[in-house]
N, C-alpha and C positions, 0 to 999 in steps of 0.2 A: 328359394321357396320358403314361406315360415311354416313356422312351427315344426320344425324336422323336433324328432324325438330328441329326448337330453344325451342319450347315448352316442347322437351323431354329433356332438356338439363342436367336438376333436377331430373330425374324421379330414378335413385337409392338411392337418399339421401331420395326421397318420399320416397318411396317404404319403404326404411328402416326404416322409420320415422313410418310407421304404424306398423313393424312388432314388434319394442322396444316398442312403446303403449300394443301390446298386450302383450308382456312380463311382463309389467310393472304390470298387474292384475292378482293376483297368481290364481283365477277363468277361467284365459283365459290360462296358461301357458302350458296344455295342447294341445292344436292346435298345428296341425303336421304344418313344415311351408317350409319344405323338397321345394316341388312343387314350391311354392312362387321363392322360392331361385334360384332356378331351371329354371325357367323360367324366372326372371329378370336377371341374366347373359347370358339365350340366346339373351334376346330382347336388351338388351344393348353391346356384345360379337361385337370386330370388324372384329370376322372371325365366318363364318357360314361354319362349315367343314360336307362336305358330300362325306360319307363311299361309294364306291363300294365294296360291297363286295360278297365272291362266290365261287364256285368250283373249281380247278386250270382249266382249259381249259374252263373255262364257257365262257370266250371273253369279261369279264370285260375290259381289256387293249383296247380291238377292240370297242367297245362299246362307249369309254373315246376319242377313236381316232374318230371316226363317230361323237360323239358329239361336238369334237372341231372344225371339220373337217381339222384336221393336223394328220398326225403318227408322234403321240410323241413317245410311247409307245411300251414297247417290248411285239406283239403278235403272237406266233408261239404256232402250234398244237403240243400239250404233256406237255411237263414239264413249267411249270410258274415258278420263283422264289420265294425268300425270301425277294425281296424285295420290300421297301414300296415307294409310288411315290406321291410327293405333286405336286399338281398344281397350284400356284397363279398367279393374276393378275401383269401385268407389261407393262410401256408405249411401244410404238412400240421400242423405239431406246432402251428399258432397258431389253430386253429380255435376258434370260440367263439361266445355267444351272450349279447347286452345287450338285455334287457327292460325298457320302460320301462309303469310301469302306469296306466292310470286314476286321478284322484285320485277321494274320495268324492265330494266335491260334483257331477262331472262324471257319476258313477255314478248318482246320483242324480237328476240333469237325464235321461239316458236313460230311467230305469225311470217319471220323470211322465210322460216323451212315450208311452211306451208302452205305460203304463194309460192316458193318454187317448187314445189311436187305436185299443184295446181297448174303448174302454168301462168298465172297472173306476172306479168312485166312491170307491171304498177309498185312503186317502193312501199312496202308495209310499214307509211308509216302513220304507229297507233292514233297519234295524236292530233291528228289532222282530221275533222270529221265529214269533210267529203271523200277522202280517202277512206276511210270506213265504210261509209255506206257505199261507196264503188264496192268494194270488195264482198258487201253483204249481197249484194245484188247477183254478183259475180256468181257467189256462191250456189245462192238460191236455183241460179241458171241451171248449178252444174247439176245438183239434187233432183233438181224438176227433169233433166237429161236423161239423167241414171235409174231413174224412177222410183227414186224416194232415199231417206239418207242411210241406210242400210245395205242400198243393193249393191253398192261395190266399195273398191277399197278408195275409190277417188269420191264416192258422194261422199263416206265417211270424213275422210281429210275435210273437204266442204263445210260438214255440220262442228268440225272439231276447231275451224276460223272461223266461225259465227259464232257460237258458243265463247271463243278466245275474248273475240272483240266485245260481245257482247260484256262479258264479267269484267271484262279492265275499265269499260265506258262504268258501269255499276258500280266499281270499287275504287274509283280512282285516288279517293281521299285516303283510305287505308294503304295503297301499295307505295312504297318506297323507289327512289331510281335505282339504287344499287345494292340494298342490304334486302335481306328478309324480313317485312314486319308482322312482329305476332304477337296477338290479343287475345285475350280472356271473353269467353260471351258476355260476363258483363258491360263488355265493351261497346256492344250494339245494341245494348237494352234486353238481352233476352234474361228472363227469369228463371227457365228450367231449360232440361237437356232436347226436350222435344221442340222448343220452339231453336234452339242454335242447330239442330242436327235439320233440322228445317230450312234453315238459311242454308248451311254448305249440301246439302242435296239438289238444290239447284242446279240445274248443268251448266249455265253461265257463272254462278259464283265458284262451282268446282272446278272450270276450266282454271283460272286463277289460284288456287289455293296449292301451295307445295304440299304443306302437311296439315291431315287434322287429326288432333288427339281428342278422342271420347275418352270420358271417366263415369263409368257407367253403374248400376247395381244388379249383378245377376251370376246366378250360384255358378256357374262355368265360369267366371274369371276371376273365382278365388282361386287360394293357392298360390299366386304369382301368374297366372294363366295370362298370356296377351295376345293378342287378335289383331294382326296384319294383313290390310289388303292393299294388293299393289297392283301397280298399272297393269293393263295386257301386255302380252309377252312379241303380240304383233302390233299394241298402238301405232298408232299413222305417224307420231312423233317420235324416233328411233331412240332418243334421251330416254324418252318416258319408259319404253320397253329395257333399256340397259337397268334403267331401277330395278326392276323385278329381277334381273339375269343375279345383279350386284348382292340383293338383298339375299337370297338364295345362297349365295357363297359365304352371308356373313357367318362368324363363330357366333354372333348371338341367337342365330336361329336354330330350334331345336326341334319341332316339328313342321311337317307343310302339307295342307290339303292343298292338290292338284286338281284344281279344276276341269276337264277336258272338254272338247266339242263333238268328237264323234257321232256322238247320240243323235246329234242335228246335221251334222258333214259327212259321216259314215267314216272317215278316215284319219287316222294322226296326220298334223299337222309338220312342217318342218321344224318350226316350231317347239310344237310341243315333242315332239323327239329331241331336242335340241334341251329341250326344259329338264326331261328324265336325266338325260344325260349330266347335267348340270350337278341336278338334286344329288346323283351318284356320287360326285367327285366332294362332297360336302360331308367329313368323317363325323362332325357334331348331328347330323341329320340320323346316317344311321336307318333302320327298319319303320323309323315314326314318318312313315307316310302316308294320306288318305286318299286313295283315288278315287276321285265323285267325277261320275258319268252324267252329266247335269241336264234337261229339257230333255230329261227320257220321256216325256209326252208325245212327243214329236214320233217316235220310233211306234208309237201305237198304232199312229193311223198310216207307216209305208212298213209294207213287211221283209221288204229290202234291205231298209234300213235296220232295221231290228237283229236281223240274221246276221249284217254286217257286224255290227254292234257285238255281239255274242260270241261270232269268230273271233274279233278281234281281244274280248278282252278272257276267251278261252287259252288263244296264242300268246298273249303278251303279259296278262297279268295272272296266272295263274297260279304264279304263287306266293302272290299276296293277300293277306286274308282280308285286306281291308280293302274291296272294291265296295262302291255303292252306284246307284244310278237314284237317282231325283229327279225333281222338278221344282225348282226353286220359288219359281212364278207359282203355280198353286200348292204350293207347301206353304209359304208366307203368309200370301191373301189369304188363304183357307183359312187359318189361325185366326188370321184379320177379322175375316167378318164373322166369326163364331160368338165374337162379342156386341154385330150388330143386329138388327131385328127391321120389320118392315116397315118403323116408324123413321126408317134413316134411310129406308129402300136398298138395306142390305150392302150398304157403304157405297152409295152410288151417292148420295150427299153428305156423305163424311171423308170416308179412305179414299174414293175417288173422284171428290168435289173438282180437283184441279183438271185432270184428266178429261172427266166428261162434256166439263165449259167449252161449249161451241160459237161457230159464227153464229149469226144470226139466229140467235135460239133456239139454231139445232143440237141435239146432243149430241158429243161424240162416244165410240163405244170404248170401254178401256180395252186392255191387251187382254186383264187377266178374264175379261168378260166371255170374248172373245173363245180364248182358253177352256176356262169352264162351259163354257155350253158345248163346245168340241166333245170335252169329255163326256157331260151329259150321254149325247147321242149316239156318236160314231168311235169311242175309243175302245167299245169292250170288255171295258173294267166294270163293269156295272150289273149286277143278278136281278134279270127281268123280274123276278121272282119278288123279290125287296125292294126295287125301283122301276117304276110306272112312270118314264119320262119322255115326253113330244117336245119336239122342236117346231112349233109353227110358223111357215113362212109368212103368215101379213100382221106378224109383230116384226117390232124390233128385237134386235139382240138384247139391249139390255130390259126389253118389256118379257122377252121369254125369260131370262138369268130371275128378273123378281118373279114371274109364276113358277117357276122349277122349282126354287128358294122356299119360295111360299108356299109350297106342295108340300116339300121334301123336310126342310129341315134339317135341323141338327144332323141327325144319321146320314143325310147325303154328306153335309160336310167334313162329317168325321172319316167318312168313307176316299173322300177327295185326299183328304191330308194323309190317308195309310197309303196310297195310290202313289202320291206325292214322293214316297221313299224318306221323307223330309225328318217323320218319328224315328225312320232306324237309324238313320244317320246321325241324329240329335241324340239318341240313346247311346249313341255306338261310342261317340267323341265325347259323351259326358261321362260314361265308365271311364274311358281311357283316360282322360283330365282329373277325375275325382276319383280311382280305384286303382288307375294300373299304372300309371304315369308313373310315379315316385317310386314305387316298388322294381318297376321295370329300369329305372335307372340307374339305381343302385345295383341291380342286376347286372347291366350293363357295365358299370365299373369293376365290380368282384369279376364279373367274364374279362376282363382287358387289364385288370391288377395279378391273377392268377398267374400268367404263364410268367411275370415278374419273381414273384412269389416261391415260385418254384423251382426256378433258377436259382437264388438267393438260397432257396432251404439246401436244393443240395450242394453248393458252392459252399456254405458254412460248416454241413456236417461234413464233405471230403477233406476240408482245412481242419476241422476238428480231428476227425481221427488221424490224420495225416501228423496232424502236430502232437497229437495224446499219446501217439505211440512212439514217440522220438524218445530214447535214452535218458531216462532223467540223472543217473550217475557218471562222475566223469570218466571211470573206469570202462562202462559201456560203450559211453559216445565212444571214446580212444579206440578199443574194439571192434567199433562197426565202422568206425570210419577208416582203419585199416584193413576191413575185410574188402569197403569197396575201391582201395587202391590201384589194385590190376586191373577192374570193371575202367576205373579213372581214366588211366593212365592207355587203354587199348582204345577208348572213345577221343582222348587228345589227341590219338597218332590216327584217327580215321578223321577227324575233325580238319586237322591238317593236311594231308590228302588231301581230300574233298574240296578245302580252299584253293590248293593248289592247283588241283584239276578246275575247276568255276575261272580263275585268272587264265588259264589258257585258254580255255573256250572263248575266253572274252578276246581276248589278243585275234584268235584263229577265225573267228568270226564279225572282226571289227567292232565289235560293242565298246570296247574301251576309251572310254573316251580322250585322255591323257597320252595314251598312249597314241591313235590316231594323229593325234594332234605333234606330236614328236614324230612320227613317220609321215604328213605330210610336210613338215619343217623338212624334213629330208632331201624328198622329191621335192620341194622349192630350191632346196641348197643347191641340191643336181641341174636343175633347169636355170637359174641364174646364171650358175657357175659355166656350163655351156655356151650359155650366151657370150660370156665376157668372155671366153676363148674363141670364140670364133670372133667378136667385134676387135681385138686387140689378137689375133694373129699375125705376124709377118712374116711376108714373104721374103725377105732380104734375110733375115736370122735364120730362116730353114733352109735357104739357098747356102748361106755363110758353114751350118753346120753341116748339107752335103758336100760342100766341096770341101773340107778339112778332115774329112772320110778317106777321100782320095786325090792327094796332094799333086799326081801327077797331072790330075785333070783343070783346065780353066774352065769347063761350063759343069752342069748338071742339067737335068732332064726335069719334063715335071712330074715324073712320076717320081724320080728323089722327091724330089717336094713333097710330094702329098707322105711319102713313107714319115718325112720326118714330123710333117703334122701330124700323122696316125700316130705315132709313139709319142709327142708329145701333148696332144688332148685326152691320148687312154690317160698317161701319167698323172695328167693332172686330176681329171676327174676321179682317178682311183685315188688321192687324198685325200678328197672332199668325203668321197663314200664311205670311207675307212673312218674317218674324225667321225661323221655323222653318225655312223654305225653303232662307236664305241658308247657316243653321246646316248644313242636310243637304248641301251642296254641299259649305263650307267642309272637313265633315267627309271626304267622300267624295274628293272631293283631296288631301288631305293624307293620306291611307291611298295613294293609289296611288301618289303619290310614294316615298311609304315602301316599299315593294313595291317599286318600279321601281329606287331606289336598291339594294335588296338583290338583284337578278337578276344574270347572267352576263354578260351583253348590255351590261348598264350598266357594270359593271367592266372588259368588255372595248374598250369606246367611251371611255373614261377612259386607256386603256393606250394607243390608236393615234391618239387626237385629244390628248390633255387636257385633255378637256373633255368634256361630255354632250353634244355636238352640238346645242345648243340647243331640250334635249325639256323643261326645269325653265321656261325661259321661253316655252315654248309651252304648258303647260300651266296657265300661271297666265292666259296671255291668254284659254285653252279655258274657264277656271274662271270667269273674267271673264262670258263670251259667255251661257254655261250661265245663273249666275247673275242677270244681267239678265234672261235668256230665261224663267227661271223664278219669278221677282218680278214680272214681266210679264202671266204665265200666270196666277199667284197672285193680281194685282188685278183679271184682268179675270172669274176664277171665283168671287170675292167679293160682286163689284160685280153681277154675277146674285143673290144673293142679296134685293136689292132689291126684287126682282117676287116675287110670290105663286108659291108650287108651283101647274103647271096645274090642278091637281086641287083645289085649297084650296077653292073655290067651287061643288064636284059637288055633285049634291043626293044625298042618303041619306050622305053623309059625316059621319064625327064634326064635321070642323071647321067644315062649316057649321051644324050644329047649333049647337056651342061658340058660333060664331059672332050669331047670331041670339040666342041666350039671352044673350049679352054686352051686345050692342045692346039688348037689353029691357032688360036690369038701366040699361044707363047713359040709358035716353032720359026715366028718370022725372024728372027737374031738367033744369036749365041750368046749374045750378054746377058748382065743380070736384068738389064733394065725393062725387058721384054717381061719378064717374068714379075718384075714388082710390076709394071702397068697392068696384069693380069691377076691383082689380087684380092680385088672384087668377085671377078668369075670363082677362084679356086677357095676366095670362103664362102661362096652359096655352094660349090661343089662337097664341102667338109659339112656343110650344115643338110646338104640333101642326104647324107651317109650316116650324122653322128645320132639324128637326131630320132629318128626309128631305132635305132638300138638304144641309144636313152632311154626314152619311152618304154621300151619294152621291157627295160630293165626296172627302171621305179615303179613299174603300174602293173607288171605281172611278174616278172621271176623272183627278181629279190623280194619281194613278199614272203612267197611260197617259202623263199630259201631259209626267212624268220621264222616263220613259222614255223617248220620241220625244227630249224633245231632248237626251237623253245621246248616242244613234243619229246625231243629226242632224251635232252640234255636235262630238263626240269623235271616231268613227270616221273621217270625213275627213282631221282633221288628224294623228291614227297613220297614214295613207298617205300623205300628203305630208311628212310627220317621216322616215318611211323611205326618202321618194326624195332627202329632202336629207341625208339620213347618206351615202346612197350620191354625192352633189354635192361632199360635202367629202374626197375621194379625196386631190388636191391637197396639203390642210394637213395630211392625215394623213401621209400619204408624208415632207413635212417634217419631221414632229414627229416622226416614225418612224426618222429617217435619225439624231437626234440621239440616241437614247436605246437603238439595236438592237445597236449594237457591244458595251456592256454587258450589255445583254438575250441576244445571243448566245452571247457567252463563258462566262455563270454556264449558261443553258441545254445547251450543249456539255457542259461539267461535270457539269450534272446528270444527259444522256444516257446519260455513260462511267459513273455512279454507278451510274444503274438497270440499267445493260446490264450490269456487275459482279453486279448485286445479282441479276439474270437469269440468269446464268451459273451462279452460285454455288446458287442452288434447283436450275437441270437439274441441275447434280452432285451434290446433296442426292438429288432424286428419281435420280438415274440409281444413286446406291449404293445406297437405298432398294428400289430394282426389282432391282438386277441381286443383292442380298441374298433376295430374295424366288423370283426365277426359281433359284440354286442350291436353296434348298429346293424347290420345285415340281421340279427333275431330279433333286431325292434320290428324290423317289416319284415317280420318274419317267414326270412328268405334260409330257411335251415339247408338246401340243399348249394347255398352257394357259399357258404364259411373259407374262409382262406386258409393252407397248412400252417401250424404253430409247430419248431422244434423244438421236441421234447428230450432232455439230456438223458434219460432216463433209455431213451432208442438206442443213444449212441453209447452205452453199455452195453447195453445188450449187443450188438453190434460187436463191441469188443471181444468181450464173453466168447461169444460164438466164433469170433477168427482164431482165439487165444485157445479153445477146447479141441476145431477140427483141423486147425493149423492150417485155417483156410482162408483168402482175401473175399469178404463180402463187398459185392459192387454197389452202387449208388441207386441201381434200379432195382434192389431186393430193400430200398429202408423202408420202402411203401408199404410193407407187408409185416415188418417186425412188432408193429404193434397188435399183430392178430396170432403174434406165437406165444 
C-alpha cells in the first residue's frame, strides 16, 4: 500500500527481527508463526486484492459496475465467462485497457467440453465453417427447447458455445494457436477506456478473452485497492469455475465480496456453501468478508421468498456485521440515467440504444426497464403519499418507464437507488477501503505478533533473573555448588533406576528392537538346528549305541531306538540353546552399557565422582548372574525334552498311528537291517514329538523364563546402585573440592557471557517493539502496543525476592510495574 506513515517504514525488518529471536530459543521454536507472516505481508502488500466472487449470473459484474458507477464490465443474464477481470487504479489521462485472449488450442478444449455436456457427436472443429454453423443451429435448437438461454443449466452451456464460436470467428486475427496473445487498446484503435471496455463487454468477445486488466480513475482504487471478478463458481465450463475456487485460496488475496443468490433461489447453493467453506480455509482472508444478497428485488414481490431470505441469513450469518442485500440492476441503471433527461428518452437512446434495436422496427424492452416499472407499481417500496404512479396497460413498457420518468423525476430515482441497497453498500466498502482497511490490518498483525511477544518477554526475563542471580564470586559458585551435591548425586541414582526400569519394560514387553532381533536369531538357531537333526539322524548309530549298552544282546527294540534319539536330540539342542542364550545376554549388555555410557546421568557421575560409581562393574557381575541363570534355565528346558509330549501316546493321534505303523514295519526281523529300512518312518515319528516341544519352548516358556530373570536379577541391583551413588557423597565432595575452583570460574564467565548475550536480544527485541508500537500510534492504534522489557522490572523483581526471601513467578511481572 503507499504512503504507510515514515514510522512504518522498518516495520518488516522489525517484525522479522522478533520472529529470528524466537527462533533463535529451541524452547520457543515451536510457535506456529504462519499468521505472523500472513499478516505482515498484508499490512505491508502494495495491492490489497479484493475477490468478487459467486454464481455465474449472481451480478457480480453489475455489482462492480454500480460500485464504480461506470459499465466496465460484461453483464448479461445467463452465461458469465471464464474470464477473469482486474481493476486497478490509474490517473485520469493513464486510463487503459490490456486484453489478454484465449489461445486456440484452449478455445478449442472449451468448445469439446461443451459439445460433450450438449450432446453434439459432431467434432468441434472451430475452424471449419460449416461445422460452426451446424453447431450454432444446434444450439439455438436446444435454447428455443428450454425456453430461452437462461432457463436451464443445458440452454446456458448452448448460449456459452455460441457466444465461444461466435468471439473466435470475430477475433481470429488476434488469437494465437498456442500462447496467450495480449494487446494494449491501442491496439484496436480505441482512444479511451470506454470505448475498449466496450469492446470486451461484448459476450462473443468475452467468451474469448482469458484476462482483462482496466486501469481505471476512481477514489475506491486508491491506496493499492484491486478489484477482481471471476468466473462463476457453477459456470457450465468446470475450468472456468476451478478459477474462482484457485483464486480464493490465493495468498494475494486479501478481501472478498460474496456474492450469493438466495434472494432469487431462496437457498444456498452447493456451491456456494462449498464457496464459504473455501473462503474459511484462507488465513490471509481473515474477518474481511462482504456478504451481498444481490436481486433483492425479486424477494419484494414473493413473500416466501423474502422470509426465506431472512431466516436464512438470521441462521447463518448472524455474526457477521457485513451482510447487505441489493440490487445491482437498478442500483447501476439508476445512477445511469440520473445523468439522462427526456431529450435521450431517459437512456432508451443512449445507455440502452444496443438493447432496445429490434427486428423489424419493433423495440425491444430492456431488463432494467422491465425492473423499474415492477418497482414502480407492485414492489411496495414506494409512499402513495410522495409517489402518484400508474402503470397503463395500452402503453408499452418502455412508453409507461418515459411517463413515470417524466412525472417523477429526479426523486423517483433517487428513491430507486436507496431501494437498490447499492448507496449502503458503496458507502460500506468505501469506509472500509479508505478508513478501516489499513488500521485494521495493522491491527491484525499486533493481534497475531502479541502472543509471540509475550512468550519472548517472559522467556527473556526468566533467563535473566535466572542468570542475574548466579553467584558472581568463585567462593560462592564453590559453595552453592557443594550445597547442591547430595540434591546431585540422589537424582543420578533415581536417573539410573528409572533407565534401568524403561530397558526392562522394553525387553518385557517386546519394544526393543535389538534385542527382539537377537531372540528371534535364537528361535531361528533352534528351528534349523532341529531340522538338521532330524534330516541327518541315523538309525544304524542309535542302533550301534543301544546294543553296546548291552553286550549280551544281538538285536534292540525300537523303543531303544527312539530312547537314544531322545537323549541325543535333547543333547544337542541343549547346545545350541545354551550358546544362543549366553549370545542374547552377552548382546543385551553390552547395548545397555552403551546407552548408559551415552546418558546425562553418566556424564554427570563422571563430573562429581570420577568415576561411574561403580555401575560398569556391577553390571558385568548383573551379566554374570543373568547368564548362569539363564544356561541354567536353558539345561534344565532341554533336558524335558527327554520324556515324550503327554499327548504322543493318545489314541486317535497321528503319532500314535505313526507310531504303531513304525513298530510293524521294524518287528518283521531281528537284524539291523529292518530297522535302518524304517528310518524314514522313525524321523517323522521324532519330528511329530520334538517339534511341539520346540515350539513351545522358543515361543512361549523360555521367553517368560528371560524375562523373569532379567526382573529378578537386574531391577534390584539399579536400586541398590542408586542408594550407593547416593553413599559415595563423601568421595564426591573430595574430588569436587579439587576440580570446582576451575569449574567455577570458566562457569561465572560463561554466566556474564549469556547474561550479555541476554541483554543484548531484550535490546534487540525492545527496538524491534518499540519500532513497531510508533507505527501502531501512527494509526493510532493505542490499545494495541506490544510489551517492551523494562530492566528497571527486573530489579524490582529482585528487590522483592531478596527482601521476603520469596521466588516471584513469571505471572506477577505483569503487575510490578503498577507497585
Amino acid at each position: 500500500m503507499a504512503n504507510l506513515p515514515i514510522q512504518c517504514a522498518n516495520l518488516k525488518e522489525q517484525v522479522e527481527l522478533i520472529l529470528q529471536l524466537l527462533q533463535q530459543e529451541p524452547a520457543l521454536r515451536s510457535q506456529d508463526i504462519t499468521s505472523v507472516q500472513t499478516s505482515l505481508g498484508k499490512a505491508i502488500s502494495p495491492k490489497f486484492e479484493i475477490v468478487f466472487a459467486g454464481a455465474f449470473s449472481a451480478g457480480k459484474s453489475m455489482l462492480i459496475n454500480a460500485l464504480l458507477e461506470r459499465e466496465l464490465l460484461y453483464s448479461a443474464e445467463g452465461h458469465a465467462t471464464g474470464t477473469e477481470c482486474k481493476i486497478e487504479y490509474a490517473e485520469m489521462d493513464k486510463e487503459k485497457v490490456v486484453l489478454t485472449f484465449l489461445s486456440e488450442v484452449e478455445i478449442r478444449e472449451q468448445a469439446s467440453y461443451l459439445c460433450q455436456q450438449l450432446g453434439f457427436k459432431t467434432d468441434a472443429n472451430i475452424n471449419q465453417v460449416e461445422v460452426s454453423n451446424l453447431l450454432h443451429q444446434g444450439c439455438e435448437a436446444i435454447i428455443q427447447q428450454e425456453g430461452g438461454e437462461s432457463k436451464s443449466e443445458r440452454a446456458k452451456q448452448a448460449k456459452a458455445l455460441i457466444l465461444l464460436l461466435a468471439g473466435y470467428e470475430a477475433n481470429r486475427e488476434q488469437i494465437h494457436t498456442v500462447n496467450n496473445a495480449t494487446y494494449s487498446m491501442e491496439k484496436f484503435n480505441f482512444s479511451n477506456l470506454k470505448e475498449a471496455a466496450g469492446y470486451a463487454r461484448r459476450g462473443s468477445n468475452s467468451a474469448v478473452l482469458k484476462r482483462i486488466e482496466y486501469y481505471c480513475n476512481h477514489p475506491l482504487l486508491e491506496d493499492g485497492n484491486v478489484i477482481i471478478d471471476t468466473p462463476g463458481i457453477d459456470a457450465p465450463v468446470e475450468k472456468d469455475a476451478q478459477l474462482t475456487y484457485t483464486k480464493i485460496q490465493h495468498s494475494d488475496t486479501s478481501a472478498v465480496v460474496c456474492v450469493l443468490k438466495p434472494a432469487s433461489a431462496g437457498d444456498m447453493t452447493k456451491e456456494e456453501t462449498t464457496l464459504l467453506e473455501t473462503m474459511r480455509g484462507n488465513g490471509g482472508i481473515r474477518d474481511r468478508v462482504f456478504y451481498v444478497f444481490n436481486r433483492i428485488d425479486e424477494t419484494w414481490y414473493n413473500t416466501q421468498l423474502r422470509q426465506r431470505l431472512d431466516d436464512l441469513i438470521s441462521s447463518q450469518f448472524r455474526d457477521s456485521s457485513r451482510v447487505y442485500k441489493t440490487s445491482g440492476l437498478l442500483g447501476f441503471y439508476g445512477s445511469q440515467i440520473k445523468q439522462t433527461s427526456i431529450s435521450d428518452r431517459f437512456g432508451l437512446d443512449s445507455i440502452f440504444a444496443e438493447s432496445v434495436k429490434g427486428l423489424n422496427g419493433q423495440e425491444e424492452t430492456p431488463q432494467f426497464v422491465y425492473a423499474f416499472n415492477n418497482y414502480c407499481v407492485t414492489s411496495g417500496k414506494l409512499s402513495h403519499t410522495n409517489f402518484r404512479i400508474s402503470l397503463n396497460g395500452f402503453e408499452t413498457p418502455n412508453q409507461n418507464y418515459l411517463r413515470i420518468l417524466n412525472e417523477q423525476g429526479t426523486p423517483l430515482i433517487n428513491q430507486l437507488i436507496l431501494d437498490s441497497g447499492i448507496e449502503e453498500f458503496r458507502t460500506a466498502i468505501t469506509r472500509y477501503l479508505t478508513q478501516e482497511k489499513r488500521p485494521m490490518l495493522f491491527q491484525n498483525l499486533a493481534d497475531d505478533l502479541e502472543d509471540s511477544c509475550i512468550k519472548l518477554q517472559k522467556y527473556y526475563q526468566s533467563t535473566y533473573r535466572d542468570l542475574d542471580s548466579q553467584p558472581r564470586e568463585i567462593e560462592a559458585m564453590k559453595s552453592q555448588e557443594l550445597q547442591r551435591l547430595n540434591q546431585q548425586l540422589q537424582q543420578i541414582g533415581k536417573d539410573f533406576n528409572q533407565h534401568i526400569t524403561e530397558e526392562i519394560n522394553q525387553v518385557i514387553n517386546q519394544a526393543g528392537d535389538a534385542f527382539e532381533t537377537d531372540f528371534r536369531q535364537l528361535q531361528s538357531r533352534m528351528i534349523r538346528r532341529l531340522d538338521e537333526l532330524l534330516d541327518t539322524f541315523s538309525v544304524a548309530d542309535a542302533y550301534r549305541r543301544a546294543t553296546l549298552s548291552h553286550l549280551r544282546n544281538a538285536t534292540a527294540p525300537l523303543i531303544a531306538i527312539l530312547v537314544e534319539a531322545f537323549y541325543y536330540l535333547s543333547n544337542q539342542l541343549e547346545d545350541i540353546l545354551v550358546n544362543s542364550s549366553e549370545e542374547v545376554v552377552a548382546n543385551l549388555f553390552q547395548r545397555l552399557m552403551e546407552k548408559i555410557r551415552k546418558t546425562e546421568y553418566y556424564r554427570q557421575l563422571y563430573r562429581l565422582l570420577g568415576n561411574d560409581g561403580g555401575i560398569e562393574q556391577e553390571l558385568k557381575v548383573v551379566e554374570k548372574q543373568v547368564s548362569l541363570a539363564l544356561v541354567s534355565a536353558a539345561r534344565v528346558e532341554c533336558d524335558r525334552f527327554v520324556r515324550e509330549s503327554p499327548r504322543f501316546y493318545d489314541e486317535g493321534t497321528f503319532s500314535i498311528y505313526q507310531f504303531r505303523q513304525t513298530l510293524q514295519q521294524t518287528s518283521q526281523s531281528y537284524d539291523c537291517e529292518s530297522m535302518i529300512e524304517a528310518e524314514p518312518a522313525i524321523r517323522q515319528l521324532l519330528k511329530l514329538d520334538f517339534e511341539p516341544k520346540v515350539s513351545h519352548t522358543i515361543r512361549k516358556s523360555f521367553r517368560q523364563t528371560i524375562n523373569q530373570i532379567l526382573l529378578t536379577q537386574l531391577q534390584p541391583m539399579a536400586e541398590q546402585q542408586a542408594d550407593d551413588i547416593l553413599q559415595q557423597y563423601p568421595q564426591a565432595r573430595v574430588y569436587l573440592e579439587q576440580t570446582l575452583e576451575k569449574e567455577a570460574e570458566e562457569k561465572i564467565l560463561n554466566n556474564r557471557c549469556l547474561l550479555s548475550a541476554v541483554e543484548q536480544k531484550i535490546e534487540d527485541y525492545n527496538a524491534a517493539v518499540s519500532g513497531i508500537n510508533s507505527c501502531l500510534h501512527a494509526m493510532q492504534l493505542y490499545d494495541y502496543f506490544l510489551p517492551v522489557i523494562n530492566f528497571g522490572e527486573l530489579d524490582v523483581v529482585d528487590k522483592i525476592a531478596a527482601s521476603n526471601g520469596v521466588i516471584i513467578s513469571d505471572g506477577l511481572l505483569d503487575g510490578v510495574a503498577q507497585i
